[in-house]
C-alpha positions in Angstrom: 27.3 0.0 -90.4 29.6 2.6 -89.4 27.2 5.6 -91.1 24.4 4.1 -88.7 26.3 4.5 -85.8 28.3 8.3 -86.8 24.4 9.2 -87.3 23.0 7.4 -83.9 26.4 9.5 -81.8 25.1 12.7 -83.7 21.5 12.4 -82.9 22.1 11.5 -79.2 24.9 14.9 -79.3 22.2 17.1 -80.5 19.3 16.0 -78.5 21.8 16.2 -75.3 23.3 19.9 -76.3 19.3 20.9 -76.6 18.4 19.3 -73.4 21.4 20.8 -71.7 20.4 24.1 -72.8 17.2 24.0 -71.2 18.3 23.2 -68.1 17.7 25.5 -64.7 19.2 23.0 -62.4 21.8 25.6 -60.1 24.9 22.9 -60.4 24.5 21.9 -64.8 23.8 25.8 -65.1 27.5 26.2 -62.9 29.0 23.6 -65.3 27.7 25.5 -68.6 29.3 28.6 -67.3 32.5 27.1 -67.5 31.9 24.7 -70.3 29.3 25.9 -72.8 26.4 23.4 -73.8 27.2 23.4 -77.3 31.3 22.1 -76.9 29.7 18.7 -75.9 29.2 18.8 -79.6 32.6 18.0 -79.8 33.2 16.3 -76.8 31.1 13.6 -76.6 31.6 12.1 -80.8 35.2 12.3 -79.6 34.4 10.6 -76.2 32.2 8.1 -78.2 35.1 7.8 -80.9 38.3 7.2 -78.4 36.5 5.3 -76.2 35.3 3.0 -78.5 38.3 2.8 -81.3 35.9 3.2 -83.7 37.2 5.4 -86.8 34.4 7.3 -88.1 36.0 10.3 -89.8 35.8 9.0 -93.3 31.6 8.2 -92.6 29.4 9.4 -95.6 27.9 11.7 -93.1 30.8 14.4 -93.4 30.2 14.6 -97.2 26.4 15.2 -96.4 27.1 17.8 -93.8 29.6 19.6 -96.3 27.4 19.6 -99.3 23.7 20.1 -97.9 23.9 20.9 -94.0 26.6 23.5 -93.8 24.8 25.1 -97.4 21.4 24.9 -95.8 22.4 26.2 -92.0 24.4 29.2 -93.8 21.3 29.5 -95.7 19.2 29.9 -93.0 21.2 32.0 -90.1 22.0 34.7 -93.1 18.6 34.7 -93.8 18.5 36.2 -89.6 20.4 39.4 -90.9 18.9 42.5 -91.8 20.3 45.4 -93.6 19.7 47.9 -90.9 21.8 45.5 -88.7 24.5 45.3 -91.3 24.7 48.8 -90.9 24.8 49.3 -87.2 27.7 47.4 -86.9 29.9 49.1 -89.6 33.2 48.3 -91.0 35.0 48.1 -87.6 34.5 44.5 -87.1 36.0 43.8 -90.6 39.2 46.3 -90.1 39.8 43.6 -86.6 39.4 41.0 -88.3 41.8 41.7 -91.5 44.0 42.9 -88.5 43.7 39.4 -86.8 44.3 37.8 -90.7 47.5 40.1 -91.0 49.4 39.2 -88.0 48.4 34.9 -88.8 50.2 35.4 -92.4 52.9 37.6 -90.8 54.1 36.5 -87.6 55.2 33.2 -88.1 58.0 34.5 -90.2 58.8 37.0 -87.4 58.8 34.1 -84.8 61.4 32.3 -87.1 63.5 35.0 -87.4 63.4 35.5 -83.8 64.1 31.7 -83.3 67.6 31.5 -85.0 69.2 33.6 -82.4 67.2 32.8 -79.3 67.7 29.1 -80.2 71.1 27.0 -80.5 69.8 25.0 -83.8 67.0 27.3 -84.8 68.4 28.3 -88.2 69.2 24.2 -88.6 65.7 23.1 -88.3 63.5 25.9 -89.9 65.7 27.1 -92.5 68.3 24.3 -93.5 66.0 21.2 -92.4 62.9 23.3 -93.7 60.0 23.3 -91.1 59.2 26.6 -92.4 57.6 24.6 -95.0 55.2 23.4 -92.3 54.2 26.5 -90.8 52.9 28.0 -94.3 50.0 25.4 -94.7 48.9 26.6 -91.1 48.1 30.1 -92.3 46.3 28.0 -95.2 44.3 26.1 -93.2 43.9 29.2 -90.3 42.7 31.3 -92.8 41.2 29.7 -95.7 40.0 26.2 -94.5 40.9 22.7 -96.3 41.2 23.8 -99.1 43.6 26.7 -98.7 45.6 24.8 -96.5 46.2 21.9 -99.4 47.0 24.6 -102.3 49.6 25.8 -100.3 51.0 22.9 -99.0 51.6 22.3 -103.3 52.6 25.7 -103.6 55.5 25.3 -100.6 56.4 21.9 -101.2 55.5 20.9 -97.2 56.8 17.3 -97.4 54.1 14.6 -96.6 55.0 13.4 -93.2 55.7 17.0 -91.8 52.3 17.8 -93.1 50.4 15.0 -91.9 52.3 15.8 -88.4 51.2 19.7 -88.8 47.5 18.4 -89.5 47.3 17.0 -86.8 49.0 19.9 -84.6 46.7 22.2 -85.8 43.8 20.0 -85.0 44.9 20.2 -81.5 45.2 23.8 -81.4 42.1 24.7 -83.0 39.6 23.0 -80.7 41.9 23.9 -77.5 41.6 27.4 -78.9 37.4 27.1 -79.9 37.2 25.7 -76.2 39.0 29.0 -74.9 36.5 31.3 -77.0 33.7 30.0 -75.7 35.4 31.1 -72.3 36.3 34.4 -73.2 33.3 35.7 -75.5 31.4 35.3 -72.3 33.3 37.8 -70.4 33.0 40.2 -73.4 31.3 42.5 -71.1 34.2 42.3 -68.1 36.8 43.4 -70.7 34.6 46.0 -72.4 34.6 47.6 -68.6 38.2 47.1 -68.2 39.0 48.8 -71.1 36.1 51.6 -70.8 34.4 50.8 -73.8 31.4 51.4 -73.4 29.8 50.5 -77.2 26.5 48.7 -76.6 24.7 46.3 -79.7 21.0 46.7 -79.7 19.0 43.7 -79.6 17.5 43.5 -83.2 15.3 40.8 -84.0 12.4 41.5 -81.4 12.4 45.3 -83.0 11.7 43.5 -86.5 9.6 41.1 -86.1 5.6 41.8 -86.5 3.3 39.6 -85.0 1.9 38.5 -88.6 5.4 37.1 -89.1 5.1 34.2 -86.6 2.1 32.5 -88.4 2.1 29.1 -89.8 2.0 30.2 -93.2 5.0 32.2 -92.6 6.7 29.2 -91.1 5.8 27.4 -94.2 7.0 30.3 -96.8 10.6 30.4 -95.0 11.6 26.4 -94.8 10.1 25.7 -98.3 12.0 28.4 -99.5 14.8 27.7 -97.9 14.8 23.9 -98.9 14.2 25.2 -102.4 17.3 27.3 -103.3 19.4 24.9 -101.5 18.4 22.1 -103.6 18.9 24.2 -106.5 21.7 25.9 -105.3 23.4 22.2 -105.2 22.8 21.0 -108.5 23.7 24.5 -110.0 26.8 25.6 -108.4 29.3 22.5 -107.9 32.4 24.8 -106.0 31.6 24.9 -101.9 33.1 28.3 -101.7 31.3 29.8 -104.6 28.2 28.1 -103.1 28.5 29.5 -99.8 28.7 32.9 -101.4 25.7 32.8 -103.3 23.9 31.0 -100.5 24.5 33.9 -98.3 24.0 36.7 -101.2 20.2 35.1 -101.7 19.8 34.6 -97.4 20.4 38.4 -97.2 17.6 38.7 -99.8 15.3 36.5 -98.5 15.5 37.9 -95.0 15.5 41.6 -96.4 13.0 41.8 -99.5 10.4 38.6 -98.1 7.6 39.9 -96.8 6.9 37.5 -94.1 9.8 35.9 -93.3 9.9 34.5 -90.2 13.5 36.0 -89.0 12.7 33.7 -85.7 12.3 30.6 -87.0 15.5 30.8 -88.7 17.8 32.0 -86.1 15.9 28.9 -83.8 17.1 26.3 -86.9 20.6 27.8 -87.3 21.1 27.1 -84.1 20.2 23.7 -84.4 21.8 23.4 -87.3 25.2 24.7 -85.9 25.1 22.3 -82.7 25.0 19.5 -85.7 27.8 20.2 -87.7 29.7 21.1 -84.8 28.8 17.1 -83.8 29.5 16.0 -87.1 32.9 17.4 -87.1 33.6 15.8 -83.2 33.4 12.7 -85.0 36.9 13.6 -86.6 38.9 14.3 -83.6 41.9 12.8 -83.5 45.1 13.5 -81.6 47.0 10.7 -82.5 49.9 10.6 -84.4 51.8 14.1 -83.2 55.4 13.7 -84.3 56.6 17.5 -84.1 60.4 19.4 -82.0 59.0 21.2 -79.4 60.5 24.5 -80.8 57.7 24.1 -83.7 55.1 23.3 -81.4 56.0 26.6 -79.1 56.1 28.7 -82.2 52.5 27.5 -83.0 51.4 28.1 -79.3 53.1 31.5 -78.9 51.3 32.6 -82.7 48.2 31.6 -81.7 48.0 33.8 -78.9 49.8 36.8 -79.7 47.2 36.6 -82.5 44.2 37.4 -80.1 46.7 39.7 -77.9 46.7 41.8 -81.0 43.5 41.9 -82.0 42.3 43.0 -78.6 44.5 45.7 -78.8 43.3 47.1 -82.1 39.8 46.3 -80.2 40.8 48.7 -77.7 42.5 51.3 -80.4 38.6 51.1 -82.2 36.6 51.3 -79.3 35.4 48.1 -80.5 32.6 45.9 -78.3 35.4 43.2 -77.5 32.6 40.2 -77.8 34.0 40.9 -81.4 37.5 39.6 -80.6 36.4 36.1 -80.4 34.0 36.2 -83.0 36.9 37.4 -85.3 39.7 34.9 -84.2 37.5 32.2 -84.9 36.4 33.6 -88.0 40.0 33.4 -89.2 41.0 30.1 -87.5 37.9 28.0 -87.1 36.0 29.3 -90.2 31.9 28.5 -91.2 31.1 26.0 -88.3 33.0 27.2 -85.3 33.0 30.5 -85.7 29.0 31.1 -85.4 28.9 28.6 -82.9 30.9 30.6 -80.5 29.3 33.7 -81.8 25.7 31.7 -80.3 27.5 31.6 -76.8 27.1 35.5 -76.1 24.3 36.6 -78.9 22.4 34.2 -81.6 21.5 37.2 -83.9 25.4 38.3 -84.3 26.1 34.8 -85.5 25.5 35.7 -89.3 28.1 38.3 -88.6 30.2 35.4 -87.7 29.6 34.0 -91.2 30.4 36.7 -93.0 33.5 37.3 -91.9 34.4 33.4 -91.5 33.5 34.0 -95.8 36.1 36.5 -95.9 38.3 34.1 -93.9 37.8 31.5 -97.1 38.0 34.1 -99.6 41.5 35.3 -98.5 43.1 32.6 -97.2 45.2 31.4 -99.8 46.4 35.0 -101.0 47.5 35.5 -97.1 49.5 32.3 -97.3 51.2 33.2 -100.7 52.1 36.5 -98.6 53.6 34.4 -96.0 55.7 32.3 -98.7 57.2 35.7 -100.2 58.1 36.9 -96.7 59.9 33.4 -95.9 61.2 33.8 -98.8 63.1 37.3 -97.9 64.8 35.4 -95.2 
């Protein structure tokens, strides 16, 4: 019973975000410059979810959005990317986000250090009580996602009830923080004249797109294909990172070397695709339970922000387009779904950018967090 209603909350989130997006009227258009269509992708499963009492984070439908809708959507929005695109852009974007990945892994163990002379029992309660122990599995789970996050919790020793409390802290943080993204990506173009950068993206899909491409039989080509080498990429390739991977290795192929694919078509489904995950995952919310000393909590607020205070310096050092700030924080903290969802709030076609470097995100995150142990360890 519970699937049946997860699924009905879903279907009514996604209809509503695409209705919401189509919508001239002068005071919903005010409201969605302040608080994007596609965050009532969270909002309302959570509304739905509080509201009601109803638990649905355990629902069969997160296991079918992790193995076949998050597949298929990265799938289809890399299939969006071009070559030519990939090298527009450069290596820039990458060198900010490693930057924004460095100071995650690094900072925490500065703030620590910092904390045990600023604060009377600082030293007692991260080093002698050992809620250092919780701050690794945040880099973990930053970074690398899930899985990342529960390797190092293993490798630290976090104990359960300081993890389960840190969980839930970094829940809170993360979609407070996805919420201020959306914000901020949208006056990408205030800071770039602030800072007097003056970098302009060119808009690439109109340029590449023939008229042949946006046949029917085009239409068909790209979904059957794309259906196909999901399917088979499932029942081949059993590891979710090493399946997102190859699933974005063959949707750079497909969008490069296929004839008539319909680039369109896919970025219009990714989309879609995007504002349902990102309601699958509202159904999760859950805010309960935060048992945490405010000391801990500050060090996880003031990490989170110098985080993005960094990065849009090294924006400004590169001369970087600073729409690439958010797409990179998000990258590192809110991984495959988020950060191409926030990416869609200033530019669909950047969004397999997103993905690629949210990929890099999953790649390195447990390595940054083993970096972060060795550094506690020095203190």
């Amino acid at each position: 019973m519970d699937f049946w209603i997860a699924l009905l909350v879903v279907v009514f989130t996604v209809v509503t975000v695409l209705w919401l997006n189509k919508q001239q009227t002068p005071w919903i258009k005010a409201l969605l410059n302040w608080f994007p269509a596609i965050l009532f992708a969270y909002v309302i499963p959570a509304a739905v979810t509080h509201s009601t009492g109803l638990d649905l984070s355990g629902v069969f439908l997160h296991s079918i959005s992790r193995n076949w809708i998050i597949p298929f959507a990265i799938l289809t929005v890399m299939s969006a990317l071009s070559i030519p695109q990939l090298k527009i852009v450069g290596a820039r974007p990458i060198i900010l986000f490693v930057s924004g990945s460095f100071v995650i892994a690094t900072l925490p163990v500065i703030l620590v250090l910092a904390a045990q002379y600023l604060l009377p029992d600082g030293r007692e309660m991260f080093i002698n009580q050992e809620y250092w122990k919780g701050l690794v599995p945040i880099v973990g789970g930053w970074i690398g996602g899930s899985t990342s996050q529960l390797v190092l919790k293993e490798l630290v020793g976090t104990p359960e009830s300081l993890f389960l409390s840190v969980l839930v802290l970094d829940n809170i943080l993360v979609n407070i923080w996805t919420i201020l993204m959306f914000q901020l990506i949208k006056r990408s173009d205030q800071f770039n004249t602030f800072f007097g950068i003056t970098e302009k993206i060119p808009d690439f899909i109109p340029d590449e797109i023939k008229p042949s491409s946006r046949t029917i039989g085009s239409m068909i080509i790209t979904l059957s294909s794309i259906v196909a080498v999901t399917m088979i990429t499932n029942w081949l390739v059993e590891d979710f990172l090493w399946r997102v991977i190859l699933l974005s290795i063959v949707g750079l192929l497909l969008g490069n070397f296929v004839p008539r694919w319909n680039h369109t078509l896919v970025l219009k489904v990714g989309g879609v695709l995007i504002i349902l995950i990102m309601a699958i995952l509202g159904l999760r919310l859950d805010f309960s339970g935060l048992s945490l000393p405010i000391p801990f909590v500050v060090v996880a607020m003031v990490w989170i922000v110098a985080h993005y205070v960094f990065m849009m310096l090294v924006a400004r050092l590169l001369r970087l387009h600073m729409a690439w700030v958010p797409i990179a924080s998000m990258a590192n903290l809110g991984g495959i779904s988020t950060a191409p969802a926030v990416t869609s709030a200033y530019n669909e076609e950047w969004m397999p950018h997103a993905i690629l470097l949210a990929i890099l995100s999953m790649v390195s995150g447990t390595a940054w967090g083993m970096f972060t142990i060795f550094l506690f360890g020095l203190l």
